[in-house]
N, C-alpha and C positions, 0 to 999 in steps of 0.2 A: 203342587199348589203352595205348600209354605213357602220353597223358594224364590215362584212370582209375588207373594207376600212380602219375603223380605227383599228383595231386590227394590221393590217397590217403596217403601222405607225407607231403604237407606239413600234410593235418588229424592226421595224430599226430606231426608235430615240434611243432603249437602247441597240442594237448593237452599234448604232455610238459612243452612251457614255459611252461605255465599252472600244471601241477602243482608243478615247481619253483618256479615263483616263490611258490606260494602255501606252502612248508614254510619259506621264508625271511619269512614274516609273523607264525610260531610261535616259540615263544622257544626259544634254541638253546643256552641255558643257565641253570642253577639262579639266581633270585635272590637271593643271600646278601646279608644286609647285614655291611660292617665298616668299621675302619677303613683312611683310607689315610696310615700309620705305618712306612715301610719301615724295618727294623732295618738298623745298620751290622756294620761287623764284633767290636764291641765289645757286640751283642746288645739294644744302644738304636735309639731314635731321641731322637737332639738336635734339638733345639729352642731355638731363638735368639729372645729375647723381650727387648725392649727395659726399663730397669729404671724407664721413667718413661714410659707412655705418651699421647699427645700427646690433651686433651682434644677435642671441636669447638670450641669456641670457643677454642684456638689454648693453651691454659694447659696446663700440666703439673701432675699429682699427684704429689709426690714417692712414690719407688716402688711404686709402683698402675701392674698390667699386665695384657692378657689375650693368649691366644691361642687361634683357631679352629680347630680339630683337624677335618678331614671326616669324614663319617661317609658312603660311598656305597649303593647297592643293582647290585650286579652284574647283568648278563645282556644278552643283544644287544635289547632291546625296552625302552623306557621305562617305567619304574613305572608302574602303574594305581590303585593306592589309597595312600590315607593309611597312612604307617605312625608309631605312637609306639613308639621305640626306646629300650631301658632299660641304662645303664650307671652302670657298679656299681665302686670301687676293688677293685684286684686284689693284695692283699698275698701270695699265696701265692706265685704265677711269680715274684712278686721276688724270694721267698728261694728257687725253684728256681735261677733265674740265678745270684743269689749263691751258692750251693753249688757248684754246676757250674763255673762261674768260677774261684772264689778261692777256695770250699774255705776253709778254718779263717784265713783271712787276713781275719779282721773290717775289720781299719783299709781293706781295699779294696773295700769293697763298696758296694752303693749303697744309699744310705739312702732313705726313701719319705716321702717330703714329707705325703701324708693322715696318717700313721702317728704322725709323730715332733714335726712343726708344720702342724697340720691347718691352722691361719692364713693360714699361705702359699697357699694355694689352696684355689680353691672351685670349683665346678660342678654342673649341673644333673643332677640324676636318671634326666630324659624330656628326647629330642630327636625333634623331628617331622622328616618326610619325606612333602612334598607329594605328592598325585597326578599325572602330569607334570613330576616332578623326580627324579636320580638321587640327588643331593650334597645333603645340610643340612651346618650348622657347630656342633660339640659348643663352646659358646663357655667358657672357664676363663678365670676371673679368679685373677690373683696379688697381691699382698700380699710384695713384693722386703725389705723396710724388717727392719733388725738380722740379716737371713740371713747365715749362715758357710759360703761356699763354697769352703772346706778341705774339706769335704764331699760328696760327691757326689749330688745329689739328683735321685730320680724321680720320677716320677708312674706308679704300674703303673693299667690302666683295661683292663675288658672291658667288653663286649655282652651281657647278660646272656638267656638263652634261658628261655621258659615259652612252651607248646601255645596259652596263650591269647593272646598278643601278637600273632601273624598273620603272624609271620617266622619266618625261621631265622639265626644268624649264620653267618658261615661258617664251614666243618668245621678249616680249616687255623688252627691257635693266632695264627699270627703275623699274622694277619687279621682277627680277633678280639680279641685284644688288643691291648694298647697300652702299653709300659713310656716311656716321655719323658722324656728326659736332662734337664733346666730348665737351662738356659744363660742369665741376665739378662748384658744386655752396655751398657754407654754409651758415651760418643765415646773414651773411651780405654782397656776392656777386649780382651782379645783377644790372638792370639799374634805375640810380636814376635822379633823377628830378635836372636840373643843373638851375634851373629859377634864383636860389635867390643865384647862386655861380659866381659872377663879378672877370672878370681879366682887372686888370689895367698895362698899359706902367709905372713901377715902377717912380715916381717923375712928374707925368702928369695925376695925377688921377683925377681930376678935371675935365677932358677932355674929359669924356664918359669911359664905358666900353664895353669888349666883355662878350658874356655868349655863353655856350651851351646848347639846351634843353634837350640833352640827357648826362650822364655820365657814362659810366661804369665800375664798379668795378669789377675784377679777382679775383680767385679763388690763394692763395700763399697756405696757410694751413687752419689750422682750425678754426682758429681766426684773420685770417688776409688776407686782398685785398691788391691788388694797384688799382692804378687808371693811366691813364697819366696825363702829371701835362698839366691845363691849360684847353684849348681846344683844345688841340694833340688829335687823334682819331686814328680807328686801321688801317685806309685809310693814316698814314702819313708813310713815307718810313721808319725812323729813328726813331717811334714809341720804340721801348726798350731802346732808352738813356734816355727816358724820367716817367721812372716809379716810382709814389709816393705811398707809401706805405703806408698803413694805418691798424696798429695792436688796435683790440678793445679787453681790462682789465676789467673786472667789470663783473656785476650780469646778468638776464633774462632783467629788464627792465631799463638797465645802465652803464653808465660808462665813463672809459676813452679811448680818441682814439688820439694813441700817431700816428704821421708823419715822415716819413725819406724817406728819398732815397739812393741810393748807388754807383751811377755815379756823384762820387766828380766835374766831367765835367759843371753839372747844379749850382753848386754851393747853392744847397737847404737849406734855412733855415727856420723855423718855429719860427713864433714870437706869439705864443698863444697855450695854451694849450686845444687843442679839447675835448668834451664829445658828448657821443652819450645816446640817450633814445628812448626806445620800446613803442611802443602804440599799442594794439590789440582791435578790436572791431567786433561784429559779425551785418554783413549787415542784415536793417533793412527789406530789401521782404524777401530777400534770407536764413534764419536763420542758415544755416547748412553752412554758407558761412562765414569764418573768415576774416580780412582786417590785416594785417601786418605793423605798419610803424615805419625804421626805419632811425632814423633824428640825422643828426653829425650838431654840433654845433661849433662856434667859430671857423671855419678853418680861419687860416690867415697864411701865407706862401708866398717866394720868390724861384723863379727859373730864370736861364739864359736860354736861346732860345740860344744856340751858333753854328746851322747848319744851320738856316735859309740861313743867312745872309755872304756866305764864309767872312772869317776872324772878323766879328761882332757878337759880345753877345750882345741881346736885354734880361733884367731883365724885368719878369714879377710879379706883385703881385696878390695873387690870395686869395680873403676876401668872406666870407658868408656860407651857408648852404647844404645840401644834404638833399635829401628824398626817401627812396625806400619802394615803396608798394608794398605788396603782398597779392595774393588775397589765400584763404587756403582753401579748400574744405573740412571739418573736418569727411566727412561720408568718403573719401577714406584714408585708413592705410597706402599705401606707401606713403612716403615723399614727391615723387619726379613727381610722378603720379597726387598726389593733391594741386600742385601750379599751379592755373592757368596760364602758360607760356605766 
């Protein structure tokens, strides 16, 4: 008797785990397509696009760039059919964010690159999605060349949903769409270490200085940033009167870094001649881990502050150094993919 007991048992322990096995062969969840665009806390995703991207044949376009935006199909089971997926620019969620955000503070909101310079960027209407593939790549081309990134510029992009397409995108917005910070960067954009760059009340320097810890330099072309002059930031209203330019001359590990500006308003003059030098070293846990730094020397420079203050120009002097590191991943081949952001 026990062993018609157990025989008994053990044909409905390996029913049941036939039955199991065979619900985990059924798909255990909806497949939505969208993007994969995580928002930060600033309600973007940035995106880091190099401002000259590197041809095959080893040549550079001066600023001509793309970037490949995923496009997945969710669900525990591999796609089965073709899907052609239809996105579409999304102007509206951008001025919802803008509202929401900043509210009547135009000068801070983010401008939409389709909208304002359709130029700068292109991309396809239809992206496929093989049979036996989760991931295709929504590919955008850019067009970097005379942009003003005093500016904050997006890309808003959805998924566009019709009965006839044979999808659904997914139900949650921020998965569905797609708002993209555009960040073009070259070897010497990027945020630098403002410790050891002091601004003085020109004729009262004795008197303490100001600093910022952060500085950052924009993308103008391929060999040259601005910066704002001083501690101006991209939080200041009148931020584009105030753009100092910084063109770097010379070799891989040197040079010269000439200063100007172009709003005769500030009255900018440069009383030193800057140089700037590269230091690479590869982290000593990390070995496949490059360190990047690049250090402007000798800034010394005068600008006028003349909006602060209605009808007063405050002269600032602005004396010392920069430093931007970067961290380089050398086992990954794209650029822009292997800087640690």
């Amino acid at each position: 008797m026990n062993k018609i007991y157990t025989l008994v048992t053990l044909v409905a322990l390996i029913v049941l785990g036939t039955s199991c096995n065979d619900e985990w062969k059924d798909e255990q969840y909806e497949q939505y397509v969208s993007f994969r665009s995580p928002l930060d806390s600033k309600g973007v995703t940035e995106v880091y696009v190099p401002y000259s991207r590197k041809n095959a044949d080893g040549s550079y376009t001066e600023g001509k760039s793309n970037y490949e935006l995923p496009v997945i199909v969710s669900g525990s089971n591999t796609n089965q059919q073709n899907i052609t997926v239809h996105v579409a620019h999304d102007p509206d969620t951008l001025e919802t964010l803008n509202i929401a955000r900043f509210q009547e503070r135009y000068d801070l909101w983010y401008h939409d690159l389709e909208d304002e310079h359709p130029e700068y960027a292109s991309f396809p209407e239809n992206i496929e999605i093989k049979a036996g593939e989760d991931v295709s790549l929504l590919n955008i081309d850019f067009d970097f060349r005379g942009i003003d990134m005093s500016k904050k510029w997006v890309l808003p992009l959805k998924i566009v949903d019709d009965s006839s397409y044979g999808y659904q995108s997914h139900p949650r917005k921020n998965y569905s769409k797609a708002i993209l910070r555009i960040l073009p960067f070259n070897n010497y954009s990027g945020v630098y270490s403002g410790v050891a760059l002091l601004n003085y009340i020109k004729g009262d320097e004795g008197n303490g200085s100001i600093m910022a810890n952060d500085i950052t330099g924009y993308v103008v072309d391929e060999n040259t940033i601005f910066f704002y002059a001083g501690i101006i930031n991209e939080d200041r209203t009148d931020r584009a009167n105030y753009k100092i330019f910084a063109e770097f001359s010379g070799g891989e590990t040197g040079g010269i870094v000439n200063f100007y500006a172009e709003n005769d308003e500030i009255h900018f003059v440069n009383n030193k001649e800057a140089s700037y030098r590269i230091i690479e070293d590869m982290d000593a846990t990390r070995p496949y881990l490059k360190r990047r730094y690049v250090i402007i020397n000798n800034i010394d420079y005068e600008y006028t502050d003349y909006t602060s203050v209605p009808g007063t120009g405050i002269t600032y002097t602005v004396r010392g150094s920069l430093t931007l590191e970067r961290h380089i991943n050398t086992q990954i081949p794209d650029e822009d993919q292997a800087i640690e952001w």
